[in-house]
Backbone as a ProteinNet text record, in pm:
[ID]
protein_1_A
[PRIMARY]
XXXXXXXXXXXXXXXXXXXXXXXXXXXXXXXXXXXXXXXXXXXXXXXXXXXXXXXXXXXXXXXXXXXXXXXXXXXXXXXXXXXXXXXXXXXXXXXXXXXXXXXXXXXXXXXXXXXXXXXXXXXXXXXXXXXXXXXXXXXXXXXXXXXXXXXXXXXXXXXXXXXXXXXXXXXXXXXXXXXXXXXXXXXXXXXXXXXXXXXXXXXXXXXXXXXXXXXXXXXXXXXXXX
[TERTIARY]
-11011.4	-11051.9	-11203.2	-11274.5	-11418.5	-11519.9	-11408	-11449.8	-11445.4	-11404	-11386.6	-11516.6	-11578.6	-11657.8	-11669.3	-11724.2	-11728	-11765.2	-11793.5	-11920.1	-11931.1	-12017.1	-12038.1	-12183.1	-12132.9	-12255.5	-12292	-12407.8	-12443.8	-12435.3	-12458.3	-12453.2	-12552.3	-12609.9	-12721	-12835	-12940.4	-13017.9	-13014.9	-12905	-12933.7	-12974.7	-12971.6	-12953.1	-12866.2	-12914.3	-12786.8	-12808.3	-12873.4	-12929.4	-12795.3	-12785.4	-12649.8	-12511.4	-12488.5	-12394.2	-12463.2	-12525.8	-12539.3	-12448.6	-12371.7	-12262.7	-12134.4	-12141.3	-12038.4	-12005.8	-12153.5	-12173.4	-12154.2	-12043.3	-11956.3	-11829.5	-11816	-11632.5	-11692.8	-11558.9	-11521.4	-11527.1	-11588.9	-11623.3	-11766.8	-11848	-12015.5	-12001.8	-12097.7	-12102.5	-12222.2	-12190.7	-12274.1	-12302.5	-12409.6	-12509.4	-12502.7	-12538.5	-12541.2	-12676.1	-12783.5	-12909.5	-12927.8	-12972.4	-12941.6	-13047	-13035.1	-13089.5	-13141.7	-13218.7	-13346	-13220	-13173	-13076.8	-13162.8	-13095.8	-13134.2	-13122.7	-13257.5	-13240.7	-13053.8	-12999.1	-12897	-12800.9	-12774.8	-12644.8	-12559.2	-12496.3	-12328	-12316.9	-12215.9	-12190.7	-12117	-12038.5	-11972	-12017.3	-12154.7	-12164.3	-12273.6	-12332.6	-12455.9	-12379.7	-12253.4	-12161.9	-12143.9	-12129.2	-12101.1	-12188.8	-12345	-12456.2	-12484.2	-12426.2	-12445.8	-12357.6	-12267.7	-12111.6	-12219.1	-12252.2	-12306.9	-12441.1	-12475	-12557.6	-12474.3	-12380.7	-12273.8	-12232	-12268.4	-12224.1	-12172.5	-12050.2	-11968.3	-11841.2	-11760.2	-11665.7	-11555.9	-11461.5	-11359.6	-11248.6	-11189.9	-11151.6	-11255.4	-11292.2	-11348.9	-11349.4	-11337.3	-11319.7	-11447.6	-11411.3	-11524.2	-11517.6	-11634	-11617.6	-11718.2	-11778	-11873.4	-11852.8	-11938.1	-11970.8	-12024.1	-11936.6	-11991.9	-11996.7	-12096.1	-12146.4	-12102.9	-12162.6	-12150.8	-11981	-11899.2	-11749.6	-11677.4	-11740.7	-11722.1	-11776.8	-11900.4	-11973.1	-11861.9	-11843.5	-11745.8	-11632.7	-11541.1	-11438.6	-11432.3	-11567.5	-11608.2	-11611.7	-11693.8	-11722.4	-11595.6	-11488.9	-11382.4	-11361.4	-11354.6	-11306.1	-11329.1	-11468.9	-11559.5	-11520	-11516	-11523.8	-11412.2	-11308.4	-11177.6	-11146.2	-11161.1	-11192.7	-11010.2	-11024.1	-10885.3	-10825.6	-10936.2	-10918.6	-11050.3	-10997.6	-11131.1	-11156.9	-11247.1	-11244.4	-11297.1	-11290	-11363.2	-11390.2	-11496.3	-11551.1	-11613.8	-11546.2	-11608.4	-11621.7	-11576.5	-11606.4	-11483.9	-11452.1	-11337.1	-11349.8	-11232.6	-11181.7	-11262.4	-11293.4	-11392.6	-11473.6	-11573.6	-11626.2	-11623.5	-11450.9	-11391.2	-11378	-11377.3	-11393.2	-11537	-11637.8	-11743.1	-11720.5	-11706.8	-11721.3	-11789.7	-11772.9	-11818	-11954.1	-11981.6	-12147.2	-12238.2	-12176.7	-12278.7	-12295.5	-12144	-12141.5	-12266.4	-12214.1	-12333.2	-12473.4	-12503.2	-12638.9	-12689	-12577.9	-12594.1	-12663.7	-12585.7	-12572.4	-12686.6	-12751	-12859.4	-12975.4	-12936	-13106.6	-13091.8	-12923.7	-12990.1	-13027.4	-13030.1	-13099.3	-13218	-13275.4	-13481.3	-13548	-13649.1	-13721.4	-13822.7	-13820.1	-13854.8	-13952.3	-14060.9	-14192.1	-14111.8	-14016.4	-13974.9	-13863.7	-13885.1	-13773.6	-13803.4	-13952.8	-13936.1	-13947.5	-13943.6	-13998	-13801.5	-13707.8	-13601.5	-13520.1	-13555.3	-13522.6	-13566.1	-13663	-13671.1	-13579.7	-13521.4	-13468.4	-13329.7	-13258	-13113	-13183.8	-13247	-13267.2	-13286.9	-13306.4	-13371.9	-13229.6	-13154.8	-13036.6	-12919.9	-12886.2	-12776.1	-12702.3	-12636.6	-12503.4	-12481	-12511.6	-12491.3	-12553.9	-12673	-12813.3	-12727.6	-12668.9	-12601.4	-12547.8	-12440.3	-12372.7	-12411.8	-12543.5	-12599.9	-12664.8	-12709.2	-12767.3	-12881.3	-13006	-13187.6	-13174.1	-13146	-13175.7	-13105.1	-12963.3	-12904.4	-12965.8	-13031.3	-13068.9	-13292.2	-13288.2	-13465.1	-13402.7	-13285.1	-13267.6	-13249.9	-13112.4	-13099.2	-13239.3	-13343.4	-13421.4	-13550.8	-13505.7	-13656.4	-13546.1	-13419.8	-13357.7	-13384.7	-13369.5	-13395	-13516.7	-13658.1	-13743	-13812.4	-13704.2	-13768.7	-13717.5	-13623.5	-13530.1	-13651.8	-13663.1	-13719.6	-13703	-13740.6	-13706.2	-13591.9	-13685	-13595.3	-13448.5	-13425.5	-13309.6	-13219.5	-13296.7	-13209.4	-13151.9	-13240.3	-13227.9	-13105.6	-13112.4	-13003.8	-12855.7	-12881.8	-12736.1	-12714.8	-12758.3	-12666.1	-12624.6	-12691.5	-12621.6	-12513.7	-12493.1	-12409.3	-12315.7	-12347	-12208	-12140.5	-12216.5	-12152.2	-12035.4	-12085.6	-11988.9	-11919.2	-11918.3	-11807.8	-11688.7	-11617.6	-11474.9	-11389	-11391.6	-11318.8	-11209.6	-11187.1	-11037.5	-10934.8	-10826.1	-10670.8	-10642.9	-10596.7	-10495	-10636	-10705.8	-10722.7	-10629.3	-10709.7	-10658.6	-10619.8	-10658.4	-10661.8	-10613	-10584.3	-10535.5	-10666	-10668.7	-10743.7	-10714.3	-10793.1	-10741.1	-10892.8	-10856.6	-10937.6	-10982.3	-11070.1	-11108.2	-11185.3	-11163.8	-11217.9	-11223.6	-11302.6	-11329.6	-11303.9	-11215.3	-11188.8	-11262	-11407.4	-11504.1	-11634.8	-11572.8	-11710.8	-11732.9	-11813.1	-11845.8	-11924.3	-11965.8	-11946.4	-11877	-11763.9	-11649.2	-11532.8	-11509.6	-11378.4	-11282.7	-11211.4	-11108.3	-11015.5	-10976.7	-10880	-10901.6	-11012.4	-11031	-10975	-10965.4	-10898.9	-10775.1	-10742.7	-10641.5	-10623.5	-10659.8	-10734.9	-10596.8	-10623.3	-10493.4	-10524.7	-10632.8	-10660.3	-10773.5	-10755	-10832.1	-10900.3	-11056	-11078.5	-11149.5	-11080.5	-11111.1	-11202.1	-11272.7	-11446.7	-11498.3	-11469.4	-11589.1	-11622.5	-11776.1	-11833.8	-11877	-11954.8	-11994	-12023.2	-12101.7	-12146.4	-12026.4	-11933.1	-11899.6	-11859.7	-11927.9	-11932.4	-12034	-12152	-12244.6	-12176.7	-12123.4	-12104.2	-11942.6	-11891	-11755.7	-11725.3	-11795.9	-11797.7	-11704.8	-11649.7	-11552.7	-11424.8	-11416.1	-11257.2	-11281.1	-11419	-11404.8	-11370.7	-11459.7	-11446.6	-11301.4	-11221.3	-11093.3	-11019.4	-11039.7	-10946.2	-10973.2	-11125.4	-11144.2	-11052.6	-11078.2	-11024.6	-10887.2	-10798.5	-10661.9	-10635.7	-10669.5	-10664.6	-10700.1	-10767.3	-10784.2	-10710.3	-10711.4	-10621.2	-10497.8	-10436.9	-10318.6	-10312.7	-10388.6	-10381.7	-10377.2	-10492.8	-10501.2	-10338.1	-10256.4	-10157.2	-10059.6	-10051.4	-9957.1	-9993.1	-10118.7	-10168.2	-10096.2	-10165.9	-10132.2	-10008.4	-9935.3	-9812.5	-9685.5
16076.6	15994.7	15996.9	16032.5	16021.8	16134	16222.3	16269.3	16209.1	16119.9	16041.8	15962.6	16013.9	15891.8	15823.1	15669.7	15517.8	15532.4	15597.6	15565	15463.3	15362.3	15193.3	15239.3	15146.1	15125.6	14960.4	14903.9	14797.2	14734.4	14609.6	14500.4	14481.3	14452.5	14399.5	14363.8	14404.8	14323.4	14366.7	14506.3	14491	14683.3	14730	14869.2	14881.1	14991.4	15038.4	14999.8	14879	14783.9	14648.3	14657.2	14544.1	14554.1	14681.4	14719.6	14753.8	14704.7	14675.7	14632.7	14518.8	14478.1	14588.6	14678.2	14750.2	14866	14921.9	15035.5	15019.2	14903	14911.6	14945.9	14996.4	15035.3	15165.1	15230	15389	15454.3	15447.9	15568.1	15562.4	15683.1	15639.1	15587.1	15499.4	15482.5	15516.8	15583.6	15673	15570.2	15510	15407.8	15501.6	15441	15519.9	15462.3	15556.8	15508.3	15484.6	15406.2	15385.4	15508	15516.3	15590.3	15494.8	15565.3	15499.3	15527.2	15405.2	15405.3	15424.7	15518.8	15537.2	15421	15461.3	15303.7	15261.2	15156.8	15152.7	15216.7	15246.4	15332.2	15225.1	15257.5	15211.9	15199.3	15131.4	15109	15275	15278.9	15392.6	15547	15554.6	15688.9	15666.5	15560.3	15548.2	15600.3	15547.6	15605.2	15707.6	15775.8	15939.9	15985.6	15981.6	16056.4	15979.9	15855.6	15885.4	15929.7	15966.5	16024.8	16158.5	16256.8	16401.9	16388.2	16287	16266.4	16254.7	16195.2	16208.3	16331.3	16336.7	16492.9	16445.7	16452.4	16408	16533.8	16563.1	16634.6	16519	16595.2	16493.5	16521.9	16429	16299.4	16201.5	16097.1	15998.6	15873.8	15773.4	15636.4	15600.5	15494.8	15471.9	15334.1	15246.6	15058.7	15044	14912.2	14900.5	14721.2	14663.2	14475.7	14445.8	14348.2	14293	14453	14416.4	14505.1	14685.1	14699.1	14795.5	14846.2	14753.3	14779	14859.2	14756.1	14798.6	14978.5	14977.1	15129.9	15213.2	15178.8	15251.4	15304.4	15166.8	15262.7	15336.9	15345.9	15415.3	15559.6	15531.6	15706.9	15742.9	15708.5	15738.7	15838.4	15796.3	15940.7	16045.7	16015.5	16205.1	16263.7	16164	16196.7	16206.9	16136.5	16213.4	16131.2	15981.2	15950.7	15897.7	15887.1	15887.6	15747.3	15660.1	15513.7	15457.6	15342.4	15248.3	15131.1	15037.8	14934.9	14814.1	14721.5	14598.6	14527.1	14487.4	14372.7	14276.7	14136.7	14053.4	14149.9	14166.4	14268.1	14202.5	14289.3	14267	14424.9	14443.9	14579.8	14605	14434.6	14455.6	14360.8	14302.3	14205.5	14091.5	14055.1	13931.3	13884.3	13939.2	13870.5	13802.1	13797.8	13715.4	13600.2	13517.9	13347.4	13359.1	13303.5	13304.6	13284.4	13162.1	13110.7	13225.4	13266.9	13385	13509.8	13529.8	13635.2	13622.1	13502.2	13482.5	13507.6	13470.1	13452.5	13616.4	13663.6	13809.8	13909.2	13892.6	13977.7	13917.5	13783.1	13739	13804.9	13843.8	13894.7	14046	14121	14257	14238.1	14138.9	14169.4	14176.8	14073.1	14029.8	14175.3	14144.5	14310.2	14299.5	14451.9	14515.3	14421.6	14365.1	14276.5	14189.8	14101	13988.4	13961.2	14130.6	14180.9	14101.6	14093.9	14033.9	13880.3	13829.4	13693.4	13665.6	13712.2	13757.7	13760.2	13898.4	13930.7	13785.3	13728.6	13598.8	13500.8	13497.8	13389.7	13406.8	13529.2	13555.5	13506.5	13564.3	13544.6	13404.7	13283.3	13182	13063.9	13128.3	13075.5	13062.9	13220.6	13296	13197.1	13126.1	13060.9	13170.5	13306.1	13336.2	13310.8	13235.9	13232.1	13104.5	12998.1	12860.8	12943.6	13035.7	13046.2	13137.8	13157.4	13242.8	13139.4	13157	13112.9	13177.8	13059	13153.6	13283.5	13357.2	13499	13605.9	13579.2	13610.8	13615.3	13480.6	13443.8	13526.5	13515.6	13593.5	13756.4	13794	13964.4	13971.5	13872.9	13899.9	13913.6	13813.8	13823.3	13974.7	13991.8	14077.3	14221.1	14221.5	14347.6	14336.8	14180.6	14162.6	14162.3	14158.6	14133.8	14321.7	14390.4	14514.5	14613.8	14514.3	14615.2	14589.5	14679.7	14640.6	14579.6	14510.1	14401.2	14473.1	14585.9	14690	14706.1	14703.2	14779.3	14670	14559.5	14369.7	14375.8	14399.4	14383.3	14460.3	14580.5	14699.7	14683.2	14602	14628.8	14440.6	14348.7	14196.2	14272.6	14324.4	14415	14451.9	14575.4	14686.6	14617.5	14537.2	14474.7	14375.6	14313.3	14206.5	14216.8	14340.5	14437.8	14562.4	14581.6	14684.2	14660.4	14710.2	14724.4	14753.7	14802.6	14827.8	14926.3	14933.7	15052.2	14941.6	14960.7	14911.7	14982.8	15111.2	15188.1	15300.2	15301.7	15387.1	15476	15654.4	15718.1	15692	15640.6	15615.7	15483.3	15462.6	15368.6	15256.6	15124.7	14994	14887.3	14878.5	14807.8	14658.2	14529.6	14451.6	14342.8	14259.9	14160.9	14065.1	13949.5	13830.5	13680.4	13629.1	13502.5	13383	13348.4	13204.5	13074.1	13103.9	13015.2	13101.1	13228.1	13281.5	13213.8	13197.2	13116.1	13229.5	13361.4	13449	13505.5	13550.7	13606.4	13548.2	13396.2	13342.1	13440.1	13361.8	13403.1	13420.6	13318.1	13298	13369.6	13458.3	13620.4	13727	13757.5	13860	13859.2	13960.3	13946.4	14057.8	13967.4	14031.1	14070.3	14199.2	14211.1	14087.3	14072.6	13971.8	13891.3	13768.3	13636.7	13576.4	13572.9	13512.7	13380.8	13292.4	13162.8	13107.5	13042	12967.3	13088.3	13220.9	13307.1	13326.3	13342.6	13304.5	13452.1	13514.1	13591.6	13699.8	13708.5	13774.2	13800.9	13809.4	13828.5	13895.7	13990.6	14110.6	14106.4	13957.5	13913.6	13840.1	13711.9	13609.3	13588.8	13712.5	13738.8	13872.3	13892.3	14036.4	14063	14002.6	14049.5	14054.6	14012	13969.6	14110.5	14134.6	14204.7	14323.7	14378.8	14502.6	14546.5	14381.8	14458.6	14488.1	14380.6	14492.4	14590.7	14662.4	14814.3	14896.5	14862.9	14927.4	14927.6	14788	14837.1	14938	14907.8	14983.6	15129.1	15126.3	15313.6	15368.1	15281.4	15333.9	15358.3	15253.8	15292.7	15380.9	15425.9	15572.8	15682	15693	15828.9	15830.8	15700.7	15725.3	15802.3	15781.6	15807.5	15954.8	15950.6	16111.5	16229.5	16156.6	16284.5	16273.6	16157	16154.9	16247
10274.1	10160.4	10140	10232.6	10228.2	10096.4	10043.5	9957.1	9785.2	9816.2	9692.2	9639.4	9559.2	9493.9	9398.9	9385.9	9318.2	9216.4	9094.5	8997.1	8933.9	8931	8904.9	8775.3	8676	8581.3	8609.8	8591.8	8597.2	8448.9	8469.9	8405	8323.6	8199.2	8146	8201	8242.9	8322.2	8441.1	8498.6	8666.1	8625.6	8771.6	8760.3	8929	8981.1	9083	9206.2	9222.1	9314.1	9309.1	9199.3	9165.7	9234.3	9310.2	9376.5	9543.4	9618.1	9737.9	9791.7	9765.7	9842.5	9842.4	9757	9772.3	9810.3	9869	9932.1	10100.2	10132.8	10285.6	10246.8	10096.9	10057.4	10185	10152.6	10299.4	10194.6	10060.9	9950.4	9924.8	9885.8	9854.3	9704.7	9673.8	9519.6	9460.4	9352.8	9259.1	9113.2	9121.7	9070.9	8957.4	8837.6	8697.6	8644.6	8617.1	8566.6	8400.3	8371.8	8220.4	8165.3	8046.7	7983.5	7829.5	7751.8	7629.7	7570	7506.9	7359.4	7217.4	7149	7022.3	6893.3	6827.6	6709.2	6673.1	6636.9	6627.9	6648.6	6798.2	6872	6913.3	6866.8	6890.7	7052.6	7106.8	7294	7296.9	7162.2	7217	7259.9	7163	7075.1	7225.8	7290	7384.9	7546.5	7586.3	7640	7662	7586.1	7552.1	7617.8	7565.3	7596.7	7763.2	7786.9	7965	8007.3	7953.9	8062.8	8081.1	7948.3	7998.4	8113.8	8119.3	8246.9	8390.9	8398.2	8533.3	8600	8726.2	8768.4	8894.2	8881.3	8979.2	9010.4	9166.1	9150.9	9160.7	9098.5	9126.6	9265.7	9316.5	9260.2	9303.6	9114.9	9145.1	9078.8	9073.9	9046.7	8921.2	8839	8754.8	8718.7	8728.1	8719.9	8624.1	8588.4	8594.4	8588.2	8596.6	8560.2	8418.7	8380.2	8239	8135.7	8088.3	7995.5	8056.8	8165	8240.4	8224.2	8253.4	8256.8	8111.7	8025.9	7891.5	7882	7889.4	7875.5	8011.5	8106.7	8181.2	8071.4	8019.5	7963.6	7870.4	7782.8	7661.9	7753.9	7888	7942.9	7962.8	7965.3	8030.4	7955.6	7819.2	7733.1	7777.6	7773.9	7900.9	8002.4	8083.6	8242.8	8292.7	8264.4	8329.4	8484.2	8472.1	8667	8651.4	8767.6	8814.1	8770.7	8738.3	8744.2	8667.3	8584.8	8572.7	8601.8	8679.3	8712.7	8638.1	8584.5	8506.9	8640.9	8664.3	8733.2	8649	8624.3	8550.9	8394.1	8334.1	8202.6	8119.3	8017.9	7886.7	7843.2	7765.7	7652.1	7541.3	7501	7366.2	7362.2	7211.2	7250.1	7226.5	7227.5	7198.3	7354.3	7453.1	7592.5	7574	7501.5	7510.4	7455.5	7500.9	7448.2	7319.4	7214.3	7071.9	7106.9	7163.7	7168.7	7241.4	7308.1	7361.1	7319.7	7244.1	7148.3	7016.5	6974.3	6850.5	6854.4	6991.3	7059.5	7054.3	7134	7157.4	7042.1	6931.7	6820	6761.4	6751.4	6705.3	6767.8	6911.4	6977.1	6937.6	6902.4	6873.6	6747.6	6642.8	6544	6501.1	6603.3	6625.8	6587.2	6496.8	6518	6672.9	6685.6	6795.3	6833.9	6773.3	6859.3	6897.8	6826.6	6914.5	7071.5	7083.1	7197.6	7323.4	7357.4	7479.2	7512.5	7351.5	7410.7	7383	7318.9	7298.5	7412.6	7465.6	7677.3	7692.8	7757.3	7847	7770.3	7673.8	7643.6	7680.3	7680.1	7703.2	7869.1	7954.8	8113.6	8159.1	8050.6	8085.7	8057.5	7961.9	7935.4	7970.4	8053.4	8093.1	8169.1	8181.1	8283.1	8428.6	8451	8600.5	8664.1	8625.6	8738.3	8823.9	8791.1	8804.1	8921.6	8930.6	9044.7	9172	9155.9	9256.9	9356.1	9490.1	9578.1	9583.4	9607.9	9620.8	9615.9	9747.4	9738.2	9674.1	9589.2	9496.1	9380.1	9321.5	9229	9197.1	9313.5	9318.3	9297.1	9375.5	9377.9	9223.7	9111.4	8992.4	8935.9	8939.3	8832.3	8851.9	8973.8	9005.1	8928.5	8876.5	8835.1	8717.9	8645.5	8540.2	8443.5	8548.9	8487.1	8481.3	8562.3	8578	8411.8	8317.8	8220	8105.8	8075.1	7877.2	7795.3	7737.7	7638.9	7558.5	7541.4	7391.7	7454	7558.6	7583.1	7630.7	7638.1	7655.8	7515.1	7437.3	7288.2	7228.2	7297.5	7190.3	7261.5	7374.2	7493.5	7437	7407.2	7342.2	7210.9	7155.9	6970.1	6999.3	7098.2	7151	7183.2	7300.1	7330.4	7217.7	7161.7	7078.4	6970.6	6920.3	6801	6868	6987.2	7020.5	6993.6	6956.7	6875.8	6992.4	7099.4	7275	7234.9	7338.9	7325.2	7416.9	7336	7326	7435	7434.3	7477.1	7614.2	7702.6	7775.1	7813	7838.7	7893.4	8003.3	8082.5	8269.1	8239.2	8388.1	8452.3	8477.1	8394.6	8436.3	8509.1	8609.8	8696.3	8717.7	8671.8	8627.3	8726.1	8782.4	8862	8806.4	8776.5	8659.5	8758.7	8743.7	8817.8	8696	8716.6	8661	8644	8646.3	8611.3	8572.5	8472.6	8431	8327.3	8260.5	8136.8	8014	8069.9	7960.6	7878.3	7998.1	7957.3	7976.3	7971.4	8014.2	8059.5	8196.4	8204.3	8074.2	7995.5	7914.7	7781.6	7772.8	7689.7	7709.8	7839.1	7906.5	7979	8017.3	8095.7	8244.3	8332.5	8438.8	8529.2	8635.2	8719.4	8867.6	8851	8967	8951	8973.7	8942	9033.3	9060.1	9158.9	9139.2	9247.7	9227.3	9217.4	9185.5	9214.6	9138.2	9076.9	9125.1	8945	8898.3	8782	8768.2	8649	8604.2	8724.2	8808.7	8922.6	9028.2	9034.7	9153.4	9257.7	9164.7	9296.5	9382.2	9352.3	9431.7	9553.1	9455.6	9450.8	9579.9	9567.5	9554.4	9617.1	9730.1	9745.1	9840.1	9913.7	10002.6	9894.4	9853.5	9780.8	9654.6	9547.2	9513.8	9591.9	9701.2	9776.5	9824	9842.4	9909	9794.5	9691.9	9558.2	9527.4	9531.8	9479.3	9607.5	9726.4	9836.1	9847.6	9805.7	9811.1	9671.7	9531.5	9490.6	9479.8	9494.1	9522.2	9642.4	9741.5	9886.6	9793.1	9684.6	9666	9597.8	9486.4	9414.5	9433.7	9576.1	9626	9734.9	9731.8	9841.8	9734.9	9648.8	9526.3	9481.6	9460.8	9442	9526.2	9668	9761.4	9824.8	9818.4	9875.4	9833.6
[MASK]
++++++++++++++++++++++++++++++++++++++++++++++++++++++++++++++++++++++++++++++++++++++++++++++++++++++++++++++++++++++++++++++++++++++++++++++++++++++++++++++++++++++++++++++++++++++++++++++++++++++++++++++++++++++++++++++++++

């Protein structure tokens, strides 16, 4: 199994530092670096152009958190992974709670100067900071304060109006905490629910996430090669 690898996109605000806790799975994970989105690009059409950045052999797995999850299943079209994972994420961008949705689509509209006073306001507002502990909460912001305004700005637009895909090629396999307040539970419809656990919890939540990526994929590749 050790030839199998993770590919994880991050979340709004993080990069491939956001998946530390999950680099004790028995697979390596292959962090996805964002790339400069073009003036008004779509989540989907922005997707695309990072899948041709992925150079992975297969067989390999594909997740991402929040925002990240979403841009995962857009790459899917591309990449071909055996599986896709939602951590804390949704299909489209009706898993966002209206109020944050609204919020969202309001900051991709700000023109470009007002991006960063824009960025600090989604960071100053956000409901995940609530469920992190100090050094959770210092690691989020030092990821957060490292992203561009511009690209805080084009990824609340992006996500807010993505239209999602219904029907994936691959197999989705979902993990949702029942006290996120971005993405309610009761938006989605998750294959596994974790209790107490809020927006973050693959921080927050990392044993319980890790063993679902791990039974799941243990069970795919048992099915594969069996």
């Amino acid at each position: 199994m050790s030839h199998v690898t993770v590919v994880m996109v991050s979340g709004l605000g993080g990069d491939g530092r956001l998946f530390e806790p999950q680099r004790s799975l028995p697979w390596p994970i292959l962090a996805v670096d964002w790339i400069e989105p073009l003036p008004r690009e779509s989540l989907a059409a922005y997707a695309q152009r990072l899948a041709q950045r992925v150079k992975v052999a297969p067989p390999f797995f594909l997740g991402g958190v929040s925002m990240g999850g979403m841009i995962a299943l857009e790459m899917s079209r591309w990449l071909h992974p055996e599986a896709v994972f939602l951590i804390a994420s949704g299909r489209s961008r009706r898993a966002i709670a209206p109020l944050w949705r609204l919020l969202a689509r309001a900051v991709g509209l700000v023109p470009l100067s007002f991006a960063p006073a824009a960025a600090a306001l989604v960071r100053a507002f956000s409901p995940a900071g609530g469920e992190l502990n100090s050094e959770q909460r210092k690691f989020c912001w030092q990821m957060a304060n490292a992203t561009p305004p511009s690209f805080v700005r084009w990824g609340c637009g992006a996500a807010a109006t993505w239209e999602g895909i219904d029907l994936p090629r691959v197999p989705v396999h979902h993990i949702h905490g029942d006290c996120d307040r971005i993405m309610p539970v009761s938006r989605v419809n998750p294959d596994r629910v974790v209790h107490g656990g809020g927006h973050m919890i693959n921080l927050t939540h990392a044993d319980q996430v890790n063993a679902y990526l791990t039974d799941r994929i243990a069970a795919h590749l048992d099915r594969t090669t069996g």
